[in-house]
Backbone atoms as SQL, in Angstrom:
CREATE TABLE atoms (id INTEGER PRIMARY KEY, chain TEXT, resi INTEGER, resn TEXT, atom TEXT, x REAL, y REAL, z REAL);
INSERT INTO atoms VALUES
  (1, 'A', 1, 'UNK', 'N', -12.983, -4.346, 34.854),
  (2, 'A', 1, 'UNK', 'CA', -12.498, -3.275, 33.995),
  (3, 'A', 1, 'UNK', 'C', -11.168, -3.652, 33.353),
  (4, 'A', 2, 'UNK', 'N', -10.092, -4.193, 34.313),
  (5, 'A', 2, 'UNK', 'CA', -9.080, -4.691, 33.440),
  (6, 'A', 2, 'UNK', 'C', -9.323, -5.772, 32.283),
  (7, 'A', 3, 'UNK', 'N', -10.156, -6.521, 32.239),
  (8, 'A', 3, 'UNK', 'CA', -10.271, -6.870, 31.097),
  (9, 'A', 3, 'UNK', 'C', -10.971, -6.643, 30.250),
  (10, 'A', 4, 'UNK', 'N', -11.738, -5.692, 30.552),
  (11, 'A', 4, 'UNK', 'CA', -12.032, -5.015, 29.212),
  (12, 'A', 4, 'UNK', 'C', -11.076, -4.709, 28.426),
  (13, 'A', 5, 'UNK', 'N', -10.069, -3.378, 28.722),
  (14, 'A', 5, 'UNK', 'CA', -9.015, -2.820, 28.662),
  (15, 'A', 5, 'UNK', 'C', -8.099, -4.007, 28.113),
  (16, 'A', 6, 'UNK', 'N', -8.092, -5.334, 28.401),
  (17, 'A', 6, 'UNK', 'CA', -6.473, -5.675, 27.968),
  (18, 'A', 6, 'UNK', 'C', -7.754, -6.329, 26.585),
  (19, 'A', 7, 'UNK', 'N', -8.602, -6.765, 27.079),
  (20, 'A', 7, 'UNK', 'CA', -9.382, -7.274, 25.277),
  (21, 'A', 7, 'UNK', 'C', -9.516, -6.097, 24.368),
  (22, 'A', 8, 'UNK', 'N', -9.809, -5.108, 24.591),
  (23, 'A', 8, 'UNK', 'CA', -9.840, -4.249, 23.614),
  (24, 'A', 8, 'UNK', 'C', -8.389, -3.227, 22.998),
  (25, 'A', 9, 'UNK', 'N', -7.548, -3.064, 24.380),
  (26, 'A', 9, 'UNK', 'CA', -6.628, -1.886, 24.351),
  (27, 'A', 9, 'UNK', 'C', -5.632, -2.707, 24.017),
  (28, 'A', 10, 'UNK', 'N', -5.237, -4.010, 24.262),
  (29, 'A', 10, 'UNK', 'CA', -4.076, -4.701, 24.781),
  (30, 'A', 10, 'UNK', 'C', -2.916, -5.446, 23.475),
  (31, 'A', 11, 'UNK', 'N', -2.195, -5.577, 23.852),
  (32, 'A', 11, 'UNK', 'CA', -1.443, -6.459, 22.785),
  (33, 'A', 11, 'UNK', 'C', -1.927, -7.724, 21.597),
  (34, 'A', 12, 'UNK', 'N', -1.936, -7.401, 20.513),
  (35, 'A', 12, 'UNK', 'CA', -2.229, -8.004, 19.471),
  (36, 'A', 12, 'UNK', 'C', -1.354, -9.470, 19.133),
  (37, 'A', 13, 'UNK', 'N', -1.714, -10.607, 19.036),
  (38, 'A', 13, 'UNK', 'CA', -1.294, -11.718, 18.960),
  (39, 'A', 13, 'UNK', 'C', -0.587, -11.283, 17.318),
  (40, 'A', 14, 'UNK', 'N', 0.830, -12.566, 17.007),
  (41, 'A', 14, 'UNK', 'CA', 1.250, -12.107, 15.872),
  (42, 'A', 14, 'UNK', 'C', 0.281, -12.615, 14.638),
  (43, 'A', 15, 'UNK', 'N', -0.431, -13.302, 14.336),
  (44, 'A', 15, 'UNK', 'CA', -1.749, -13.910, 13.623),
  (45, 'A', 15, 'UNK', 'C', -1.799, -12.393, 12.942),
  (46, 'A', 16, 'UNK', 'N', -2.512, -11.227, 13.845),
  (47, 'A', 16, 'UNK', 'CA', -2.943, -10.112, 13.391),
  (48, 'A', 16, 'UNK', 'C', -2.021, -8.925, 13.011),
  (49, 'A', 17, 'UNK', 'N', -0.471, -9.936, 12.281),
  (50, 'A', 17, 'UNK', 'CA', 0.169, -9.463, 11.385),
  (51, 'A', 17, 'UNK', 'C', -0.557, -10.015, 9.558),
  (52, 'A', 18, 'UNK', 'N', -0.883, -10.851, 9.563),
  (53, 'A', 18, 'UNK', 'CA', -1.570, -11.070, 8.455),
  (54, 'A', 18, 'UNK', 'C', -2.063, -9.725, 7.806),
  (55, 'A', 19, 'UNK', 'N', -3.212, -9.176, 8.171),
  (56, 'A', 19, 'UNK', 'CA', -3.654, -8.265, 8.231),
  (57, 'A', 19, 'UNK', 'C', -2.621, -7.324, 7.205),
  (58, 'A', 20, 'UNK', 'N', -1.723, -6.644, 7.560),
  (59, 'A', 20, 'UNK', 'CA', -0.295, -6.426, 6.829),
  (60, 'A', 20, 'UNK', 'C', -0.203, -6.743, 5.467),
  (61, 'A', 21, 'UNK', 'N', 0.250, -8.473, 5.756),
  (62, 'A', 21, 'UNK', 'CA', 0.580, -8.806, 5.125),
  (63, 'A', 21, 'UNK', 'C', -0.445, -8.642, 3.658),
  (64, 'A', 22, 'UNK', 'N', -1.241, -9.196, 3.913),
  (65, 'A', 22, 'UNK', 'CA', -2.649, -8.994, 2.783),
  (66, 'A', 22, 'UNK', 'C', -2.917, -7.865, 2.054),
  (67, 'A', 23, 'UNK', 'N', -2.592, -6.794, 2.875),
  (68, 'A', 23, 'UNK', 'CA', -2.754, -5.364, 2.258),
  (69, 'A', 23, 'UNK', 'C', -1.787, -5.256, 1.730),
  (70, 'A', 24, 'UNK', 'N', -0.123, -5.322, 1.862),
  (71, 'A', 24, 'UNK', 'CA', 1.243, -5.568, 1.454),
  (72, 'A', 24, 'UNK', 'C', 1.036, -6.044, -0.209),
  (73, 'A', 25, 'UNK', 'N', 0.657, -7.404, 0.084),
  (74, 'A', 25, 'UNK', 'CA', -0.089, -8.061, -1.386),
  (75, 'A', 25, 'UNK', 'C', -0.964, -7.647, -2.447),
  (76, 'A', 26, 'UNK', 'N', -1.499, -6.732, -1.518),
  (77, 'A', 26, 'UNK', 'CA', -3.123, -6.071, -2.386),
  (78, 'A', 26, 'UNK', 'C', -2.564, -5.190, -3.416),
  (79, 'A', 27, 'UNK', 'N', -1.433, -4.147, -2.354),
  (80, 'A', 27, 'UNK', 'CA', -1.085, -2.974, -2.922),
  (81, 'A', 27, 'UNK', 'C', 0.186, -2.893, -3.842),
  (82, 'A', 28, 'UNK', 'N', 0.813, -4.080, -3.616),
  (83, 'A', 28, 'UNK', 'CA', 1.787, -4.304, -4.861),
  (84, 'A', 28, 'UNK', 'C', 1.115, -4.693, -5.803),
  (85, 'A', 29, 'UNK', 'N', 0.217, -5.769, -5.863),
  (86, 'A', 29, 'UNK', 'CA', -0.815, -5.648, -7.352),
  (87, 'A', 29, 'UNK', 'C', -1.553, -4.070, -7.883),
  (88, 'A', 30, 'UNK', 'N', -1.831, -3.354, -6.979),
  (89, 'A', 30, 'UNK', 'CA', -2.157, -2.348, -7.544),
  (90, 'A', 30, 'UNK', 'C', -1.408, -1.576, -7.832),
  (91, 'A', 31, 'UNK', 'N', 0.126, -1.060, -7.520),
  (92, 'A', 31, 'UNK', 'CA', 1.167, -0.354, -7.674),
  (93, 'A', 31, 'UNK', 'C', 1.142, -1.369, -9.195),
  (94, 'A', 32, 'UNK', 'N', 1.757, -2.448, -9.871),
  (95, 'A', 32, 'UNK', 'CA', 1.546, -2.969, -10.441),
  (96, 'A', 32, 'UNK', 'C', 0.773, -2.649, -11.577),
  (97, 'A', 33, 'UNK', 'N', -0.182, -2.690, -11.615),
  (98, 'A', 33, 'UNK', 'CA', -1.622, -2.367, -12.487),
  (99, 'A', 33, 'UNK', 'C', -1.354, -1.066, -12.924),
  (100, 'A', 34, 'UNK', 'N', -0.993, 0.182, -12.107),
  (101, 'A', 34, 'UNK', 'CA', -1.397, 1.428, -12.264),
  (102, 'A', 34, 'UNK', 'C', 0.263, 1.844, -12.561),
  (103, 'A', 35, 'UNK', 'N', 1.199, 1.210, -12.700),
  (104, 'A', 35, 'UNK', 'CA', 2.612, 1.053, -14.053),
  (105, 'A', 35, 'UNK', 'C', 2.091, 0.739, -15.125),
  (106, 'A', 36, 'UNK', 'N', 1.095, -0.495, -15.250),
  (107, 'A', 36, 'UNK', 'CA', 0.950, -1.005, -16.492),
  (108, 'A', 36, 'UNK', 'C', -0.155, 0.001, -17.406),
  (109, 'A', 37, 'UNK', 'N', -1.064, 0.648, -16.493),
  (110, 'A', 37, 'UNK', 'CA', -1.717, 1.265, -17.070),
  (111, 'A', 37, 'UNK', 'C', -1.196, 2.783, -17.254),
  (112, 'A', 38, 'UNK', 'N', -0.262, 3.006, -16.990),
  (113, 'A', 38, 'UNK', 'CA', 0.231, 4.844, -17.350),
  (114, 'A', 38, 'UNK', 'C', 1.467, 4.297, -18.195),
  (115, 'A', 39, 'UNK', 'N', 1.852, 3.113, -18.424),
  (116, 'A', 39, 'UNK', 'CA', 2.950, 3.212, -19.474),
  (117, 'A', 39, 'UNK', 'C', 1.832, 2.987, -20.852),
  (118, 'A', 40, 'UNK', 'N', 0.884, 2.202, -20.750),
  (119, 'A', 40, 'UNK', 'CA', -0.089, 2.152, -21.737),
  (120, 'A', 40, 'UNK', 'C', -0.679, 3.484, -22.422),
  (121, 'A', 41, 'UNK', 'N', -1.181, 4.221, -21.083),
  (122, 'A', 41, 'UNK', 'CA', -2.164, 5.408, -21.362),
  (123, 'A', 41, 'UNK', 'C', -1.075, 6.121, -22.288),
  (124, 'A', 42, 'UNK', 'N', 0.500, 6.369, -22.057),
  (125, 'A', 42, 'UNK', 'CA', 1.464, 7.058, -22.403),
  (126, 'A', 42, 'UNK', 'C', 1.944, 6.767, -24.067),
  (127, 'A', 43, 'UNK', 'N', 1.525, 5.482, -24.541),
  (128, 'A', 43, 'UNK', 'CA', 2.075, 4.941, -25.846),
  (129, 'A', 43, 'UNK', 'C', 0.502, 5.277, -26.034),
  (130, 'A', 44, 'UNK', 'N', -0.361, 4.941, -26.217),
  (131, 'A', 44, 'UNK', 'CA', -1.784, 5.613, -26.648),
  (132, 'A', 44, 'UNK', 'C', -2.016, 6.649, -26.983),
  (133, 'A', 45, 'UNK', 'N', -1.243, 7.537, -25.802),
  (134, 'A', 45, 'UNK', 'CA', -1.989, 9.195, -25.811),
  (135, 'A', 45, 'UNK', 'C', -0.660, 10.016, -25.638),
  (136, 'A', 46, 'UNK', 'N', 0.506, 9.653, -26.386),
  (137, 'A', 46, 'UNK', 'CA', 1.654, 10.466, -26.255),
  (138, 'A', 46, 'UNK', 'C', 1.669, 11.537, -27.171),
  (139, 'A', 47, 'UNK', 'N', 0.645, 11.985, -28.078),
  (140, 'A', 47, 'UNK', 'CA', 0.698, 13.066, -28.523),
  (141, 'A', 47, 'UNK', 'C', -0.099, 14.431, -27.614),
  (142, 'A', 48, 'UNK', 'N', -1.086, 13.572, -26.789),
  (143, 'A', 48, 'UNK', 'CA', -2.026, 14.605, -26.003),
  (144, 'A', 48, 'UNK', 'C', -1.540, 14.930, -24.761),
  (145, 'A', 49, 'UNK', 'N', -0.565, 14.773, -24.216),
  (146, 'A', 49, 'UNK', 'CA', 0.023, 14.414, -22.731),
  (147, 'A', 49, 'UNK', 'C', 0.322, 15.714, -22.947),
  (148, 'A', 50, 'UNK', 'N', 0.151, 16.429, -21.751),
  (149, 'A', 50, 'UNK', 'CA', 0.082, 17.617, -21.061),
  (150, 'A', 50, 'UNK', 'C', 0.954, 17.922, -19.419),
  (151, 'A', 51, 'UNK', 'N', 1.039, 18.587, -19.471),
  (152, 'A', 51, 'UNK', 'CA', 1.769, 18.785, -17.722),
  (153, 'A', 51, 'UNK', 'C', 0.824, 18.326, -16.918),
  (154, 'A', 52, 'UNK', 'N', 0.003, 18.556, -16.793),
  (155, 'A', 52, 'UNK', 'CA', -1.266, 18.549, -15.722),
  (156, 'A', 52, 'UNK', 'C', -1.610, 16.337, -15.737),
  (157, 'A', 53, 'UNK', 'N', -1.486, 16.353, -16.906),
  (158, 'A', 53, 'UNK', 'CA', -1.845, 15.014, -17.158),
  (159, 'A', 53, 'UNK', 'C', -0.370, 14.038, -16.090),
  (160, 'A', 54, 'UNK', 'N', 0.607, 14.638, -17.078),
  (161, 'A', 54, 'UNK', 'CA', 2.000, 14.230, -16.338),
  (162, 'A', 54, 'UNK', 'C', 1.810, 13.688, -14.683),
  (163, 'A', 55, 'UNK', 'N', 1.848, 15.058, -14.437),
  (164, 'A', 55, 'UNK', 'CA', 1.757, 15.324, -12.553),
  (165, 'A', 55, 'UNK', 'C', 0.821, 14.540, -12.374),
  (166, 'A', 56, 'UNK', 'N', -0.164, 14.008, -12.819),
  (167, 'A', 56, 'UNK', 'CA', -1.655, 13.271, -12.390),
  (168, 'A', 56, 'UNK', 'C', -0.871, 11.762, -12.309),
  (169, 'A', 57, 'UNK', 'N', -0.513, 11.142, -13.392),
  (170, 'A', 57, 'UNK', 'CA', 0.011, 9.908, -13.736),
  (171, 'A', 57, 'UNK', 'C', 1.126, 9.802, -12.530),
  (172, 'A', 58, 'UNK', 'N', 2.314, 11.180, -12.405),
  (173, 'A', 58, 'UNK', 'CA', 3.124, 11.097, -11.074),
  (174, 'A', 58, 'UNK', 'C', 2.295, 10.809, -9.745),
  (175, 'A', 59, 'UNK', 'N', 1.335, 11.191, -9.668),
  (176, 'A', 59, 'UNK', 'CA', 1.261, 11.243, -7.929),
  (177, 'A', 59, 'UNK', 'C', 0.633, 10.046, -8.110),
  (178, 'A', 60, 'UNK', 'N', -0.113, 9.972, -8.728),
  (179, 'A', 60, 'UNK', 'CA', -1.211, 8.285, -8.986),
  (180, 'A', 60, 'UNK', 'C', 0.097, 7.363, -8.509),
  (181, 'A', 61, 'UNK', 'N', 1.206, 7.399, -9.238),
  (182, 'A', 61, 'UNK', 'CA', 2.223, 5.888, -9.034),
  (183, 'A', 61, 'UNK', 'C', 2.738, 6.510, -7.495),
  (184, 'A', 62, 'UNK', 'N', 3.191, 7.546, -7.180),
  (185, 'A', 62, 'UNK', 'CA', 3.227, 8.013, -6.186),
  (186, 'A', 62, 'UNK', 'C', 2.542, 7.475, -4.961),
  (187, 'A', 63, 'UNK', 'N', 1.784, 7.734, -4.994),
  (188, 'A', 63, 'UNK', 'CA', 0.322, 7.137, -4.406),
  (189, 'A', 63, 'UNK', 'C', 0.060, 6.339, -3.977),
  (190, 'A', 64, 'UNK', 'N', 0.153, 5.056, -4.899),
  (191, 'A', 64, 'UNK', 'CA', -0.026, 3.704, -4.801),
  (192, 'A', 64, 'UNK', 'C', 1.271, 2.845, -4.289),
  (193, 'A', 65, 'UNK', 'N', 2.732, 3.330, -4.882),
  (194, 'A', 65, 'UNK', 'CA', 3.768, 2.758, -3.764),
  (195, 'A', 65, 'UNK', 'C', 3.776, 3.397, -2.652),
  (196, 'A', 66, 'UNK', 'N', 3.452, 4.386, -2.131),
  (197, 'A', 66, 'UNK', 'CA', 3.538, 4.640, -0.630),
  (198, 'A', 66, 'UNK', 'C', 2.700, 3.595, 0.043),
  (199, 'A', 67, 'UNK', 'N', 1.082, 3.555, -0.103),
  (200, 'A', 67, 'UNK', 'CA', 0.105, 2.045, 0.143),
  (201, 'A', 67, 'UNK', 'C', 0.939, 1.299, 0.350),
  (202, 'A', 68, 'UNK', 'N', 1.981, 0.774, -0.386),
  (203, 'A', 68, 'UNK', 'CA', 2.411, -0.144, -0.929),
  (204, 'A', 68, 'UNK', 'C', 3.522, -0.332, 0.374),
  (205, 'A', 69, 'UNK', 'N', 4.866, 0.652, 0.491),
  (206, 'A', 69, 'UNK', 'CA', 5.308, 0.557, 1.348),
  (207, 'A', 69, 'UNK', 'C', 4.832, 0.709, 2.730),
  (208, 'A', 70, 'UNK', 'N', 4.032, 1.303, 3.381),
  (209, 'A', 70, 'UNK', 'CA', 3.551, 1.202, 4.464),
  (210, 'A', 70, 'UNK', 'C', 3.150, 0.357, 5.182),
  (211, 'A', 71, 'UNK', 'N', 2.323, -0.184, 4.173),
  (212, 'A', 71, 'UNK', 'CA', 1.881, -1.802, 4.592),
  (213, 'A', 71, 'UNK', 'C', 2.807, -2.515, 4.727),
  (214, 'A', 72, 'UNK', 'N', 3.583, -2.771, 3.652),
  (215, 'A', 72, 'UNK', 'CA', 4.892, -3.675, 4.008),
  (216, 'A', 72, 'UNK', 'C', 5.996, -2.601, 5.451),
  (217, 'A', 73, 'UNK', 'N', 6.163, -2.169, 5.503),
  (218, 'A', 73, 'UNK', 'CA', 6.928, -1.185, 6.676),
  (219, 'A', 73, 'UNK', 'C', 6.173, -1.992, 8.145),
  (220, 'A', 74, 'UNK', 'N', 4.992, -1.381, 8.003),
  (221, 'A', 74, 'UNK', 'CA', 4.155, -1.826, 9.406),
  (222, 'A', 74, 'UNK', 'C', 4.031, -3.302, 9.044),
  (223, 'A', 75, 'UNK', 'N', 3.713, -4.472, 8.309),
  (224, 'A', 75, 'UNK', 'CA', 3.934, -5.828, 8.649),
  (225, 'A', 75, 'UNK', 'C', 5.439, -6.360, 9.057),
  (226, 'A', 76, 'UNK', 'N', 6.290, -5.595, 8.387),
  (227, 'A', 76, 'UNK', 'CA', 8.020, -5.795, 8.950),
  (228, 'A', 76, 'UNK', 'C', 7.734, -5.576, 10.244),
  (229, 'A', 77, 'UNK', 'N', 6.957, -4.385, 10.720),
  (230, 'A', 77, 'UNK', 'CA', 7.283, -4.161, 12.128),
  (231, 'A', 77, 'UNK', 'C', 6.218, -4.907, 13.575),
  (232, 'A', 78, 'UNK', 'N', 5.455, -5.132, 12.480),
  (233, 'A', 78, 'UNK', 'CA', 4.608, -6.363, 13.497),
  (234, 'A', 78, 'UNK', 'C', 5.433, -7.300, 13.525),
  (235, 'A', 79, 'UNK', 'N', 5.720, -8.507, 12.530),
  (236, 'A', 79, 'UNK', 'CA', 6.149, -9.353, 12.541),
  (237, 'A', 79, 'UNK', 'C', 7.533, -9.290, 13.474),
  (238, 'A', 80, 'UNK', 'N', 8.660, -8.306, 13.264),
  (239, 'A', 80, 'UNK', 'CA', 10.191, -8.545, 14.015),
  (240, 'A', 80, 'UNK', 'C', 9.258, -8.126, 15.643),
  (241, 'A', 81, 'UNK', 'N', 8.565, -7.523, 15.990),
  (242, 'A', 81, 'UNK', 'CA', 7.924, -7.489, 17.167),
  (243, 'A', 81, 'UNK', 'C', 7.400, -8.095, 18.199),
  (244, 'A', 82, 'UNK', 'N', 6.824, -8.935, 17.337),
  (245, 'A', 82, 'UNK', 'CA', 6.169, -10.424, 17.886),
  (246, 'A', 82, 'UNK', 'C', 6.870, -11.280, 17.947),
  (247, 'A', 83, 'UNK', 'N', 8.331, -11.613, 17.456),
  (248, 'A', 83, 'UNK', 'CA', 8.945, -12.573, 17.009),
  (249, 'A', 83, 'UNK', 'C', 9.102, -13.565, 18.807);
């Protein structure tokens, strides 16, 4: 039974900071992308922009840097952990 428990429950080697890291990467390209695409949508469609539209474009970038920091937050905190 204990090793079940330490293979499944147990401390994570630092390797399976990667993990982190990758998503860290993923989500700054997409934080990224979704700037490039609401400063676009905004020179396109700046006569039709609406409140509702506004707040949509806010939480979207919203959104995507939180992803963004978390991942990087929790790989900071794997990595100084394992060190």
């Amino acid at each position: 039974m204990s090793d079940f428990t330490t293979r499944f429950f147990g401390p994570l080697t630092k390797e399976a900071c990667v993990y982190f890291k990758i998503f860290t990467v993923l989500f700054f390209f997409v934080l990224m992308f979704t700037i490039f695409v609401e400063i676009l949508f905004i020179f396109k469609n700046y006569t039709k922009l609406n409140f509702r539209i506004f707040v949509s474009g806010v939480l979207l970038l919203f959104n995507s840097f939180m992803a963004y920091f978390v991942n990087r937050l929790l790989y900071t905190m794997c990595s100084k952990s394992l060190a």
